[in-house]
Backbone as JSON Lines, residues from 0, in Angstrom:
{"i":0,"aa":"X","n":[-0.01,-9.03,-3.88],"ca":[1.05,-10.0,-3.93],"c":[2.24,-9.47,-3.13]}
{"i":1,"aa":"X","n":[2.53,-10.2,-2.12],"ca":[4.14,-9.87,-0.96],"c":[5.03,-10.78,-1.85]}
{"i":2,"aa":"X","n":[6.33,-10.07,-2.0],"ca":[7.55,-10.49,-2.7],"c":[8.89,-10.79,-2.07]}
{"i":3,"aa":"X","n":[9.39,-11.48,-1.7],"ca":[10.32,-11.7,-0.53],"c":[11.71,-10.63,-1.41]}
{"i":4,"aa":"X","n":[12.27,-9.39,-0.93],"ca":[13.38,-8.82,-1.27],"c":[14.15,-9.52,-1.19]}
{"i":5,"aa":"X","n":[14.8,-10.91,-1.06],"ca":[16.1,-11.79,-0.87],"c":[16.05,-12.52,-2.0]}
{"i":6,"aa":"X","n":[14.68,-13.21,-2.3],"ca":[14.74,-14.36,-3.35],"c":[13.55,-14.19,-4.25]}
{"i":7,"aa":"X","n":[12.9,-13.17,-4.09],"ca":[11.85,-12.91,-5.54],"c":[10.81,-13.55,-5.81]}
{"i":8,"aa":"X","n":[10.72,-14.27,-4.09],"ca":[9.57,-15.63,-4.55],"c":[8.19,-14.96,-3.86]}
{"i":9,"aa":"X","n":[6.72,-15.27,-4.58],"ca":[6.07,-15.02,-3.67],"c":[5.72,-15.52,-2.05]}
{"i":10,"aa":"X","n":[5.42,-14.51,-0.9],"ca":[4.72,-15.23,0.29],"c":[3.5,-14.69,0.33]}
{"i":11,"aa":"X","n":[3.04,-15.74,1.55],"ca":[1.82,-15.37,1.89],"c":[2.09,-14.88,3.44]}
{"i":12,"aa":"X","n":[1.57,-13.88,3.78],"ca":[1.96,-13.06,4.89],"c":[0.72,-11.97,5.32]}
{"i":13,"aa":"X","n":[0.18,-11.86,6.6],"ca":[-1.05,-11.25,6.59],"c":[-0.4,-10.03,7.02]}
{"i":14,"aa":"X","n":[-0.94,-9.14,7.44],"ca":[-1.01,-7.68,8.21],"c":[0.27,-7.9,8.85]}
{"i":15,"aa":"X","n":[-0.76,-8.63,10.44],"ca":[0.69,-8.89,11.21],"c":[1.26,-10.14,11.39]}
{"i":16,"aa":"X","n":[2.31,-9.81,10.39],"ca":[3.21,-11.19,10.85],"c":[4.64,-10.99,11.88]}
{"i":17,"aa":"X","n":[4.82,-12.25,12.69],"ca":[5.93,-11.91,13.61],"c":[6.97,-11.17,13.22]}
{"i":18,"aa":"X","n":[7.99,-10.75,13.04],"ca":[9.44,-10.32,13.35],"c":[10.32,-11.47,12.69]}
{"i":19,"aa":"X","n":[10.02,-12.22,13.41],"ca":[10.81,-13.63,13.53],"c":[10.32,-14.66,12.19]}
{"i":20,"aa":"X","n":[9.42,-13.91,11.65],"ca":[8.51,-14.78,10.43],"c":[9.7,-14.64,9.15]}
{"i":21,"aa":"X","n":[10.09,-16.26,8.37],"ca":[10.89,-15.99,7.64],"c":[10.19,-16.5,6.14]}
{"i":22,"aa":"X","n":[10.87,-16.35,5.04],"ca":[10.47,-16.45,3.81],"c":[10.49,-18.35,3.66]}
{"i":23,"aa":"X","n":[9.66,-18.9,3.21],"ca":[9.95,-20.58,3.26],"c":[10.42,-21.14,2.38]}
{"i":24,"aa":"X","n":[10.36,-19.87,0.7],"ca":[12.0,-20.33,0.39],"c":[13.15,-20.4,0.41]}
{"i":25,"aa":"X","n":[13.44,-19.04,0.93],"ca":[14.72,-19.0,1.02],"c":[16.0,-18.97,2.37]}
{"i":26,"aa":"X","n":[14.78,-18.82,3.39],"ca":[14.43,-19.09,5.01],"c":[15.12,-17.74,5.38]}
{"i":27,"aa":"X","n":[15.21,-16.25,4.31],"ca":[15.95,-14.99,4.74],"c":[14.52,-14.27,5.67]}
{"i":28,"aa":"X","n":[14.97,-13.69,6.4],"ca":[13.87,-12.64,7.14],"c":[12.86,-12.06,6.48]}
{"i":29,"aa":"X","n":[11.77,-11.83,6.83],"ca":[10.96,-10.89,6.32],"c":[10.73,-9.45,6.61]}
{"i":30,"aa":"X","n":[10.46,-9.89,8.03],"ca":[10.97,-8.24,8.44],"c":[11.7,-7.35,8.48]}
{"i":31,"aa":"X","n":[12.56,-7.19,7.12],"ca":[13.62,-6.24,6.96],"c":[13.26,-5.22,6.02]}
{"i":32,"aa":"X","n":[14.1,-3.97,6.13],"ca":[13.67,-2.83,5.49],"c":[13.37,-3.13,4.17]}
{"i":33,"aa":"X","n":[13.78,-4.06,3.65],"ca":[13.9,-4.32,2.14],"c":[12.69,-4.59,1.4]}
{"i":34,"aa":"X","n":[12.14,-5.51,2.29],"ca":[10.3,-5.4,2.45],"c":[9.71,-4.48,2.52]}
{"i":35,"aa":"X","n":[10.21,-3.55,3.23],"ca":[8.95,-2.41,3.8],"c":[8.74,-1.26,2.17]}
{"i":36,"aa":"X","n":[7.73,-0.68,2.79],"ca":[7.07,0.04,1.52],"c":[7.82,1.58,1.35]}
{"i":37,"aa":"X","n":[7.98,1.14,3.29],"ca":[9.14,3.16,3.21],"c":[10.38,2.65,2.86]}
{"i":38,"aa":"X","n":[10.82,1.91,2.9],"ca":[12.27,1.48,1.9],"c":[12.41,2.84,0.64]}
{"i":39,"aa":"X","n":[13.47,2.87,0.77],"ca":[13.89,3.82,-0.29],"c":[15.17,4.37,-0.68]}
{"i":40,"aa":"X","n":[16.32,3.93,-1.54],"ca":[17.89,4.12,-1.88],"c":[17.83,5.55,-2.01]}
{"i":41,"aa":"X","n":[17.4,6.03,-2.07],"ca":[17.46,7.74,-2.22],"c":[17.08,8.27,-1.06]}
{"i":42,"aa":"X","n":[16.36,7.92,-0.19],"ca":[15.49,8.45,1.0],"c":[16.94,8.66,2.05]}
{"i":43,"aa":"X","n":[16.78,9.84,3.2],"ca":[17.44,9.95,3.77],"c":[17.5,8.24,5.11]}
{"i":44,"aa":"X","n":[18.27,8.13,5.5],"ca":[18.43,7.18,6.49],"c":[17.71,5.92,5.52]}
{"i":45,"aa":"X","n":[17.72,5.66,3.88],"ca":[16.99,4.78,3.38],"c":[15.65,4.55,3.43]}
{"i":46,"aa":"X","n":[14.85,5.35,4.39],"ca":[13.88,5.16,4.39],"c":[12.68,6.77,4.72]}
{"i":47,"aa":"X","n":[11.6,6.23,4.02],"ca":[10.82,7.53,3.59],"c":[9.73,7.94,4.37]}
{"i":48,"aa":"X","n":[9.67,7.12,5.72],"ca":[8.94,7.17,7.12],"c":[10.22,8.19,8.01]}
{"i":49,"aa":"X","n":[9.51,9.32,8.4],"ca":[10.52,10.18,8.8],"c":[10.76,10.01,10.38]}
{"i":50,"aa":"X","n":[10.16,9.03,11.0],"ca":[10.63,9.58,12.32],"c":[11.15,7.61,12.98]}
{"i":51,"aa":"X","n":[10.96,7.04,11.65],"ca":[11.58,5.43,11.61],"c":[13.23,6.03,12.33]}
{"i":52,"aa":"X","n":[13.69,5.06,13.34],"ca":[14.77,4.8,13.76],"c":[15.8,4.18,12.66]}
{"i":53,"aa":"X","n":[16.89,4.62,13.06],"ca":[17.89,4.12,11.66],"c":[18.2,2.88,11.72]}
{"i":54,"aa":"X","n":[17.94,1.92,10.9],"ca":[18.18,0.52,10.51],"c":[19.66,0.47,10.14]}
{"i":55,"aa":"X","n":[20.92,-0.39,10.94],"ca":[22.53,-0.58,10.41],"c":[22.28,-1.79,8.89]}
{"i":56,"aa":"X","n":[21.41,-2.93,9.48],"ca":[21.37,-3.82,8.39],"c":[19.56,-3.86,7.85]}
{"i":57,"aa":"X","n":[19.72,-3.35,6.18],"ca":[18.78,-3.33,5.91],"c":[18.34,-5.1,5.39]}
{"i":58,"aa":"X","n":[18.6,-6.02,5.57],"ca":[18.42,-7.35,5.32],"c":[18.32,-7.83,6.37]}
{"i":59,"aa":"X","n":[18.58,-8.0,7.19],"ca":[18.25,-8.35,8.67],"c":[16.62,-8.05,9.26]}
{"i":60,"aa":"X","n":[16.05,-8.84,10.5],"ca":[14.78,-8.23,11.12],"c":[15.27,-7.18,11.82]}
{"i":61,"aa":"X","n":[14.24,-6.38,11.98],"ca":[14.85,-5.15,13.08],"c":[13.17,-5.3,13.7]}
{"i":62,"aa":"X","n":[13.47,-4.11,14.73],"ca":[12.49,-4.12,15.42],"c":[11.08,-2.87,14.8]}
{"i":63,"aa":"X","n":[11.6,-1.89,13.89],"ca":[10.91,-1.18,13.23],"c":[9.46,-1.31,13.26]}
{"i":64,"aa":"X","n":[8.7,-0.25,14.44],"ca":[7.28,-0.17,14.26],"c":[6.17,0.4,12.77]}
{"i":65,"aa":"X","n":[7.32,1.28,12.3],"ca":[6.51,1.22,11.15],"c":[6.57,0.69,9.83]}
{"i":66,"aa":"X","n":[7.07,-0.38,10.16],"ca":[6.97,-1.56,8.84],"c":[5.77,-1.97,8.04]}
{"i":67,"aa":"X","n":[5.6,-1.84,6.88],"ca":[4.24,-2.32,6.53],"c":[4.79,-2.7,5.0]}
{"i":68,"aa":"X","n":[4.89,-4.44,4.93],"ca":[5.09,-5.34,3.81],"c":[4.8,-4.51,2.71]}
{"i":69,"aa":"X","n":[5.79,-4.49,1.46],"ca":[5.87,-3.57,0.14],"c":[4.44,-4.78,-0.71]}
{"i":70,"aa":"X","n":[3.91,-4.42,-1.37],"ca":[3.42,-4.57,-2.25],"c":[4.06,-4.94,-3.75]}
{"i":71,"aa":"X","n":[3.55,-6.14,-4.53],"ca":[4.32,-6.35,-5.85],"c":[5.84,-6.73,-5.73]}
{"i":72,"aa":"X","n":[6.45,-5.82,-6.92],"ca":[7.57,-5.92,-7.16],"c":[8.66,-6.32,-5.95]}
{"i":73,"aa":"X","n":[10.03,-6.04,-5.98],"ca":[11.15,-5.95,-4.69],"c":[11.92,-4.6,-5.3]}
{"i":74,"aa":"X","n":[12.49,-4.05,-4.28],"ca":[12.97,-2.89,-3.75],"c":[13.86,-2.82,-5.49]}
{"i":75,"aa":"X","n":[14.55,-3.48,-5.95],"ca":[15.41,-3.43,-7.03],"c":[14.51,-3.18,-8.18]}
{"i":76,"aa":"X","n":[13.15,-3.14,-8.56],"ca":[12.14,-2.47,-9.19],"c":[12.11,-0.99,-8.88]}
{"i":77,"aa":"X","n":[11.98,-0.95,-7.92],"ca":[11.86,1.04,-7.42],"c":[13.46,1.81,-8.28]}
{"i":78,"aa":"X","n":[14.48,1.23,-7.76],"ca":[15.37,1.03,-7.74],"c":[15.57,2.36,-9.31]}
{"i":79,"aa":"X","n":[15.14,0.92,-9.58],"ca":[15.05,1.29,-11.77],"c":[14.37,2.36,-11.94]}
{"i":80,"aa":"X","n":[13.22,2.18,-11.4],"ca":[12.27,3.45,-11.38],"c":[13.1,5.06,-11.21]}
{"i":81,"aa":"X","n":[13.62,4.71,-10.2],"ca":[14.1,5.8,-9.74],"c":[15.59,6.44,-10.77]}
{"i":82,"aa":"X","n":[16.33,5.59,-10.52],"ca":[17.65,6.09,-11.5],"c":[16.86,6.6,-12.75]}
{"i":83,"aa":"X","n":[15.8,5.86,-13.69],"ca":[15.46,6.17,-14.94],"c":[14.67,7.88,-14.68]}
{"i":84,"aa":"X","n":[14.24,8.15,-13.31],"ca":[13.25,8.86,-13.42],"c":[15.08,10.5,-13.36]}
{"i":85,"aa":"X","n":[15.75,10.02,-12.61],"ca":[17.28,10.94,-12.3],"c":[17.64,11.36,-13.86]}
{"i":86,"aa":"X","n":[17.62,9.72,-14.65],"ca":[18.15,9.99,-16.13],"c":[17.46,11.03,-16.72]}
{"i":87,"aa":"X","n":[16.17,11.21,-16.48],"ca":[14.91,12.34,-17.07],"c":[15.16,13.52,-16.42]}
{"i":88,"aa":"X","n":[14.99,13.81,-15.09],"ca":[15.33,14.9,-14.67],"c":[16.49,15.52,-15.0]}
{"i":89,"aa":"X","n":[17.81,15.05,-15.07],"ca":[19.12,15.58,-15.52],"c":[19.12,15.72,-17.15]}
{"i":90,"aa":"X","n":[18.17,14.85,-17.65],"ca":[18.32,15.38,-19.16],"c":[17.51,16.58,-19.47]}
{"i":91,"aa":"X","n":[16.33,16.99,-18.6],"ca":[16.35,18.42,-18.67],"c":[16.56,19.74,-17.89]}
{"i":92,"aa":"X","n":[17.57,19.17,-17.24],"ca":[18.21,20.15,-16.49],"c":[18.92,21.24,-17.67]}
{"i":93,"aa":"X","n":[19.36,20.23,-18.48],"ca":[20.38,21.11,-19.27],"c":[19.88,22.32,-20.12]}
């Protein structure tokens, strides 16, 4: 299941879809980092593909060759994941 990061709705979207391919509900881009699977708020440059060029707008299309549509959830799922996983680590830091 592909999840549009703008509006939460499902698409249908194969391998390769254009650049220019937008969500048909909410008509926001698809091809933006927010989608992609190396997306990542913690990751250096946001993203967890190390030799990806730096994206200014992560909501926007960019030209990013190594994009490959996230799976499931949207980026604000990881999101949670992640802070809760910080809350665990810092609680046994102490």
């Amino acid at each position: 299941m592909k999840v549009c990061a703008l509006c939460g709705k499902e698409v249908a979207a194969d391998k390769y879809f254009s650049r220019k391919s937008i969500c048909p509900e909410c008509g926001g881009d698809l091809h933006i980092c927010l989608n992609c699977r190396f997306y990542s708020e913690t990751a250096h440059n946001k993203c967890l593909e190390p030799k990806a060029e730096f994206q200014r707008s992560r909501d926007k299309a960019n030209f990013c060759d190594y994009f490959v549509f996230r799976k499931g959830g949207s980026p604000s799922s990881d999101k949670a994941r992640e802070d809760a996983l910080k809350k665990l680590n810092d609680l046994f830091k102490k």
